[in-house]
ZAMARGU-4260 file (C-alpha; in steps of 0.2 Angstrom, whole numbers, plus 5000, padded with zeros to 4 digits):
<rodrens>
0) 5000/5000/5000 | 5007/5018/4993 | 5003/5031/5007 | 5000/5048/5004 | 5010/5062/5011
5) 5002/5071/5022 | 4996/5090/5022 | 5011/5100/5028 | 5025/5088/5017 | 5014/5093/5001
10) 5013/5112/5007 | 5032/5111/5007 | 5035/5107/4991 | 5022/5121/4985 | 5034/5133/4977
15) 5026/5152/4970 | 5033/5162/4958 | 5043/5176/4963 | 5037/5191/4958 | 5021/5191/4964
20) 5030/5186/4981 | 5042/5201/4979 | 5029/5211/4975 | 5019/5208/4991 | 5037/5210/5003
25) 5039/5226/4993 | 5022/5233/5000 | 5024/5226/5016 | 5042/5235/5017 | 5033/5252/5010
30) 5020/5251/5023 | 5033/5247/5035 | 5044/5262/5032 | 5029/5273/5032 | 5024/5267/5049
35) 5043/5266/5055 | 5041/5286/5052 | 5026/5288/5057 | 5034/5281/5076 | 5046/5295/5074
40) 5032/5308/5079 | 5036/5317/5096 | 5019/5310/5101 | 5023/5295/5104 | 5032/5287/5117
45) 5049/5283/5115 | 5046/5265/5123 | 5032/5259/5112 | 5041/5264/5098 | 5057/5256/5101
50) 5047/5242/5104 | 5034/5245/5088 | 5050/5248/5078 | 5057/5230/5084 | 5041/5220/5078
55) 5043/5230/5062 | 5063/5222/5059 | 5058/5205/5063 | 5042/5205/5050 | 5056/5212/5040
60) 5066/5196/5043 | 5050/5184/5042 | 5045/5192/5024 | 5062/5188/5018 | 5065/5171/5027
65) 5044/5167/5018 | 5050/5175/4999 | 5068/5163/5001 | 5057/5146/5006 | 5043/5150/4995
70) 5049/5156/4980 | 5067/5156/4979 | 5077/5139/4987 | 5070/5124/4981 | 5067/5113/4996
75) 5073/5096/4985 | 5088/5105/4980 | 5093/5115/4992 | 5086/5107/5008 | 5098/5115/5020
80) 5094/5135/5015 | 5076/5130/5015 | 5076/5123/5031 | 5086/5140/5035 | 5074/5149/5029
85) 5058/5144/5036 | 5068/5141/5054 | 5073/5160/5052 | 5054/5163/5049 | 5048/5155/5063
90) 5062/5162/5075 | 5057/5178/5069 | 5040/5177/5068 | 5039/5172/5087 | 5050/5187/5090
95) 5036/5198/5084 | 5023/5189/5095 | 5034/5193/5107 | 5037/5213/5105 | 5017/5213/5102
100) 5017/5206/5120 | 5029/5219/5125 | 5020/5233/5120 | 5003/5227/5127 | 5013/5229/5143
105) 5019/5244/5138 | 5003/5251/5132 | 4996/5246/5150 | 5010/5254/5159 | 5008/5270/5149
110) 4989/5270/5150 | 4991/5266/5171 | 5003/5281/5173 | 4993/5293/5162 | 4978/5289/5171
115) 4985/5293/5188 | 4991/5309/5181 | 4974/5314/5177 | 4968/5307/5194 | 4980/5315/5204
120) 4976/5335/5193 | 4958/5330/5196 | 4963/5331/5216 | 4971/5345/5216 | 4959/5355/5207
125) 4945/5345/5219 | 4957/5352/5232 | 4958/5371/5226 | 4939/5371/5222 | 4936/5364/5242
130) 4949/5378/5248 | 4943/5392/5237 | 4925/5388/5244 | 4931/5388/5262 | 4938/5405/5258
135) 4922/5410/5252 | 4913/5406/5266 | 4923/5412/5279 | 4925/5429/5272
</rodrens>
């Protein structure tokens, strides 16, 4: 009896054609950049976009390590780079889950601090409008 390979060892020897694989990591870099100086606003804070910036490098790495295994090194021919490739595509693709975790903690952090800035002016000015009213009564 002939067995049948299964799912993933047919999906590894789908190969795509190149360009159309190009030209998607060539709009994904576009975006990137835009969004890499779009981080470099004053408005946002320099943690989240170290970290932002990060993720962006390692979907950088993954696109290329994807175009290499999928369209460029033939995984019959050149079984060591295409095993390179798609290790170096999951390595940094769970770098990028890991910077999103980052700056989920970072976002919280940032959101904690901002709102005990508010709560803490909110005090004062509950405190000023208390003295003020005192003042006004006792004079």
């Amino acid at each position: 009896m002939i067995e049948e390979p299964g799912l993933f060892a047919s999906l590894a020897k789908t190969m795509a054609p190149a360009a159309p694989m190009v030209g998607l990591t060539a709009a994904y870099v576009v975006v990137a950049v835009w969004y890499w100086l779009r981080l470099g606003r004053g408005s946002v804070p320099r943690s989240r976009r170290v970290c932002r910036r990060w993720g962006l490098v390692f979907g950088m790495i993954a696109m290329g390590g994807i175009v290499v295994g999928v369209s460029i090194v033939d995984s019959k021919e050149m079984p060591i780079p295409y095993l390179a490739s798609w290790f170096i595509v999951g390595i940094s693709m769970f770098a990028v889950v890991v910077t999103a975790g980052i700056d989920v903690i970072l976002t919280t952090l940032l959101y904690r601090e901002s709102l005990q800035r508010h709560m803490l002016r909110d005090a004062q000015n509950l405190r000023q409008a208390i003295d003020n009213h005192e003042d006004a009564n006792a004079g």
